[in-house]
Each structure stands twice: as structure tokens, then as C-alpha cells.
C-alpha positions in Angstrom: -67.7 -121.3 -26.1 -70.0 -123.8 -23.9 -66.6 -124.2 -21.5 -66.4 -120.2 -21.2 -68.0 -120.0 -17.8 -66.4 -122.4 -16.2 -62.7 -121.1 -17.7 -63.9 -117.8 -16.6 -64.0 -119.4 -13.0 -60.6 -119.9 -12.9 -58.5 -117.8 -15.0 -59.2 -113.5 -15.0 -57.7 -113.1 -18.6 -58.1 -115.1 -21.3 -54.6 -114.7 -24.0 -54.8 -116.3 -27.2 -51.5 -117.8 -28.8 -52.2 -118.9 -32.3 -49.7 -119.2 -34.5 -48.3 -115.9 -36.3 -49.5 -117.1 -39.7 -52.5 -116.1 -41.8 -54.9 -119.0 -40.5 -53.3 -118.7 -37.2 -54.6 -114.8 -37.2 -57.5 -115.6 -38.9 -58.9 -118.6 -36.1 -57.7 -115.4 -33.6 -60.1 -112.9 -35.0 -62.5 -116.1 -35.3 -62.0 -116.9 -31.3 -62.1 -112.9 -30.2 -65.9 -112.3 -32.1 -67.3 -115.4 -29.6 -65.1 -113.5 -26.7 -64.5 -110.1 -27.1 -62.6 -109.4 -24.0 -59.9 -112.4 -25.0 -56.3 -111.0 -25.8 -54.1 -112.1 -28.2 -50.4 -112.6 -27.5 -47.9 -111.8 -30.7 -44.9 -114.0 -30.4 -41.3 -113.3 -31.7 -41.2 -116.8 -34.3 -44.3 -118.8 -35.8 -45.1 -120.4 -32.9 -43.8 -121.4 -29.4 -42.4 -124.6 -30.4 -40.1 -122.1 -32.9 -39.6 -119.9 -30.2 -38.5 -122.6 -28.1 -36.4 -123.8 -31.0 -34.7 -120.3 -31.7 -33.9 -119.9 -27.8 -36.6 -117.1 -27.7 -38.6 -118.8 -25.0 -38.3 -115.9 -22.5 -39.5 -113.4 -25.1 -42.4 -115.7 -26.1 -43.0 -115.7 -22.1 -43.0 -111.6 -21.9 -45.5 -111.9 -25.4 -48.2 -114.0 -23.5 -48.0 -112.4 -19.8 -47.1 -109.2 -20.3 -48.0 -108.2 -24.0 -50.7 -109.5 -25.2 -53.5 -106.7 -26.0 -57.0 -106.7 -27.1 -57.2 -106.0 -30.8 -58.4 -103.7 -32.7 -61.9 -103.8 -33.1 -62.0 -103.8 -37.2 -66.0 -103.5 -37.0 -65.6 -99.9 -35.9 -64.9 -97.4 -38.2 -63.7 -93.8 -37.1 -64.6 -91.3 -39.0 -61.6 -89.0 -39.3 -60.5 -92.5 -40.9 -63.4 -91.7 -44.1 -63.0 -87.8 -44.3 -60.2 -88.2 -47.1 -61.3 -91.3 -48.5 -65.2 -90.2 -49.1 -63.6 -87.0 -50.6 -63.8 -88.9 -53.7 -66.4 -87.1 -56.0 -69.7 -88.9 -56.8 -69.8 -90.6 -60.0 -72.4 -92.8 -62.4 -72.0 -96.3 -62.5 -71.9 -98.7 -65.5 -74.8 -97.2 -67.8 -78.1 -99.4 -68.0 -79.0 -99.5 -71.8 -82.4 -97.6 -71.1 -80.8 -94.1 -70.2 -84.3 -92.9 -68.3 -83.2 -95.8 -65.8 -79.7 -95.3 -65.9 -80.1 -91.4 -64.6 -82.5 -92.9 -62.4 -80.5 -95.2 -60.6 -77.4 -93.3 -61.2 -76.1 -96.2 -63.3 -75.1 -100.1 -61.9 -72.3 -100.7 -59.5 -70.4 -103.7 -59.5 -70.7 -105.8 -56.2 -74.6 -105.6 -56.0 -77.0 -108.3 -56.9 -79.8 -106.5 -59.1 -83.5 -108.5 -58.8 -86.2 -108.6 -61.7 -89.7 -109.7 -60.6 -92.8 -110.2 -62.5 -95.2 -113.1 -63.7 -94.5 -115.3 -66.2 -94.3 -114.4 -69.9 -93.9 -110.5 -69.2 -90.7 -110.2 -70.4 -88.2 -111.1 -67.7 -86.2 -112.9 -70.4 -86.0 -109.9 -72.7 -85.0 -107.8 -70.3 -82.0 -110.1 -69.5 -81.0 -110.4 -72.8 -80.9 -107.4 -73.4 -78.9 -106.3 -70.4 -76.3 -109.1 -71.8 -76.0 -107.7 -74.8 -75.6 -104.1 -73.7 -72.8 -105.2 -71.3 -71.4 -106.9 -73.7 -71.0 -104.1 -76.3 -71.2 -100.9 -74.7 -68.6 -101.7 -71.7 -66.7 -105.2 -73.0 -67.9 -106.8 -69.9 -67.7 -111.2 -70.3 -71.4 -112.1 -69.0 -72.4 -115.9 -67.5 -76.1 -116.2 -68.5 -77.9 -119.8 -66.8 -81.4 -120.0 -68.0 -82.3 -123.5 -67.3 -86.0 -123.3 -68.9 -84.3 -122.3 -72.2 -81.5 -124.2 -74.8 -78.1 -122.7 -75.0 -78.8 -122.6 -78.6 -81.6 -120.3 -78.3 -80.4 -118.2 -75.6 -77.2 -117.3 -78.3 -79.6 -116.7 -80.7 -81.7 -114.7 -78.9 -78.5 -112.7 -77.4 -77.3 -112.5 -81.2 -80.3 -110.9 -82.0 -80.4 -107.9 -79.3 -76.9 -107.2 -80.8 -77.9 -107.1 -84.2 -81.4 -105.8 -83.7 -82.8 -109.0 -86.0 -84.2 -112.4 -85.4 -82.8 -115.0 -85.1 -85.1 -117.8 -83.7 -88.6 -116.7 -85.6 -89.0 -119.3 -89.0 -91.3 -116.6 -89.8 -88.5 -114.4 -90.0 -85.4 -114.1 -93.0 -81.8 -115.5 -91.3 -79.5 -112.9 -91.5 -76.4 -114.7 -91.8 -73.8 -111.6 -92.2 -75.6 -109.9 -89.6 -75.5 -113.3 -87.5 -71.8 -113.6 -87.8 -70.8 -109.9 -87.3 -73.1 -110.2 -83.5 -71.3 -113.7 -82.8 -67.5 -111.6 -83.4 -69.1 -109.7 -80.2 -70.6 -113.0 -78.3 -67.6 -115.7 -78.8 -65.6 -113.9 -76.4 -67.7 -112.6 -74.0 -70.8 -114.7 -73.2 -70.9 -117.5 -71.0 -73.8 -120.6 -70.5 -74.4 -123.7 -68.2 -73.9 -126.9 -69.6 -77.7 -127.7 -69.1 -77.6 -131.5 -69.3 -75.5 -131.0 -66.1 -78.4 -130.4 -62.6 -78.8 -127.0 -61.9 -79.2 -126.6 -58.6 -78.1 -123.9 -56.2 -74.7 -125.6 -54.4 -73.2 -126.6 -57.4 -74.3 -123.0 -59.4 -72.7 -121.4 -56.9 -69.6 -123.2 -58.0 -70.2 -122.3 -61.1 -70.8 -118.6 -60.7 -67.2 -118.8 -59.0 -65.6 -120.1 -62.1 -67.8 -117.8 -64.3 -66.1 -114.9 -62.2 -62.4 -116.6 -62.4 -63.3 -116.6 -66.2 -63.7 -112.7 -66.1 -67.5 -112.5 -65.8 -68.7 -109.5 -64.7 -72.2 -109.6 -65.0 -73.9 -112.8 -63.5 
């Protein structure tokens, strides 16, 4: 892009020839966003040397000085191209496990990040857990939980609880071991956690939210 004035000094058109490939289209759209007046030239084999190769050298000639066109601008949208597609009656997302905020919001799409704020010990936590076990239950959705201030150990148990409406983590409070085992025939299959003796920082979470999703995660 620094060269562009000075190529702009010599030459009137500027005609991309990548190669007909996938990354050879891709580096085109790449080039044409830095210069949006550059054409690209669509030529009869991969590339020239094939053209060359398959005695198609005159046609790959006519594809670069004759034929090359601007390309579609795929950042605008027309909007005879939405009318039937938007036709598509409105409908509630994935249900929230408080109904009041599930009307509210008209229920959770997937593809949107959802934030939680508030100070510390006002129930974040809860709220999460409980989110992870309504996902889990009510709509079958796998769920990759990383709470590095917390054991993996309690975070189950805490999980396991929600489920089962008992606790799990009070010594103050009786073990429920049927009701334990019936929440974790929900859990085994469905929740996910961070190997927390691992560093959790964002780079390498990232990663790991990427193999959560190839996993069938859902919920993040």
C-alpha cells in the first residue's frame, strides 16, 4: 500500500491475478479492501503458469486486459436481497431460567457474548451456575465453565447442586448421595472445565474456548 502512489503514476488500472483457489480469492478480496478501485482478472486454469501449461495463454491474456472487473462489493447489502429472507417470523430465543428475563429479553441467541457486572461477593458466581445448569437441562446444551478463583471440584459441586436443588459443598449441610449421582447423569456429558494448574491467560483461553466449541459447547 506505501508503493500505491507511485504505481498509480505509471499504470491507469490496477488488475489483480491471484491464483483461482480459495487463498488465491481470499488475498484478492484482502488486496481490493486497501484498493477498492483494483480489478481482478479470472483466469481459465489455476494460475498462469497452468494456463501456460494447458496452451491457454491467449485466453489468460483476454482474462487480464480485457476481462477483469471490479468485484462485487460484498459489504453492501440490497435490500430487495432481505425482503424474503427477513420474511421469517420473529421468534424467542433459548429461554433464560428466570422467565421475567426471558420475556424481557425475548430469550438468548446464540452468537452473542452476554456480560454480568457487579462487585465482588454479589452473586456473579451463582448466577453462572445457575445459567449452566439450566442449559444444561432444559435445552441439552454441553457448557465450558473457567473460573480460575475456584476448584474444579467445587465448581461440579456447586453445578450438581443447582441441578438437584441441594448442597453439595456446605459441611453443615447432609450429602445427598442419590441425589448427587442422578445431577452428575446430567453433568458427565455436558459440562466442561480448565485444567487450572495449567496459566490462564487470555491467548491461550482463547484456544481453549475454540476446542471447548469443537467439543460441542454451546454456552461459554
Amino acid at each position: 500500500v506505501k508503493h500505491l502512489p507511485e504505481i498509480r503514476k505509471t499504470f491507469k488500472e490496477i488488475v489483480l491475478v491471484f491464483d483461482m483457489d480459495e487463498p488465491g480469492k481470499k488475498a484478492a478480496e484482502d488486496v481490493v479492501k486497501q484498493i477498492p478501485d483494483a480489478l481482478i482478472a479470472t483466469l481459465p486454469a489455476k494460475d498462469a503458469n497452468e494456463c501456460l501449461i494447458q496452451g491457454r495463454s491467449k485466453a489468460c491474456y483476454n482474462a487480464c486486459q480485457f476481462n477483469a472487473a471490479k468485484p462485487k462489493n460484498t459489504r453492501l447489502v440490497s435490500a430487495n436481497e432481505l425482503h424474503e429472507v427477513s420474511k421469517e417470523h420473529a421468534a424467542f430465543g433459548v429461554s433464560w431460567p428466570w422467565k421475567h428475563i426471558t420475556d424481557a429479553t425475548r430469550g438468548i441467541r446464540l452468537g452473542e457474548t452476554i456480560y454480568l457486572g457487579a462487585g465482588q461477593k454479589q452473586g456473579k458466581s451463582e448466577v453462572v451456575n445457575t445459567l449452566a445448569a439450566h442449559f444444561m437441562r432444559e435445552h441439552g446444551w454441553k457448557v465450558f465453565l473457567c473460573k480460575p478463583e475456584e476448584s474444579n471440584k467445587k465448581t461440579y459441586k456447586l453445578v450438581a447442586g443447582k441441578l438437584a436443588g441441594k448442597f453439595f459443598h456446605d459441611p453443615n449441610k447432609p450429602f445427598d448421595d442419590a441425589a448427587y449421582d442422578k445431577a452428575g447423569e446430567v453433568i458427565k456429558d455436558h459440562l466442561y472445565m480448565l485444567n487450572l494448574y495449567q496459566h490462564v491467560g487470555w491467548e491461550s483461553l482463547k484456544v481453549d474456548i475454540r476446542q471447548a466449541a469443537q467439543e460441542g459447547c454451546k454456552a461459554i
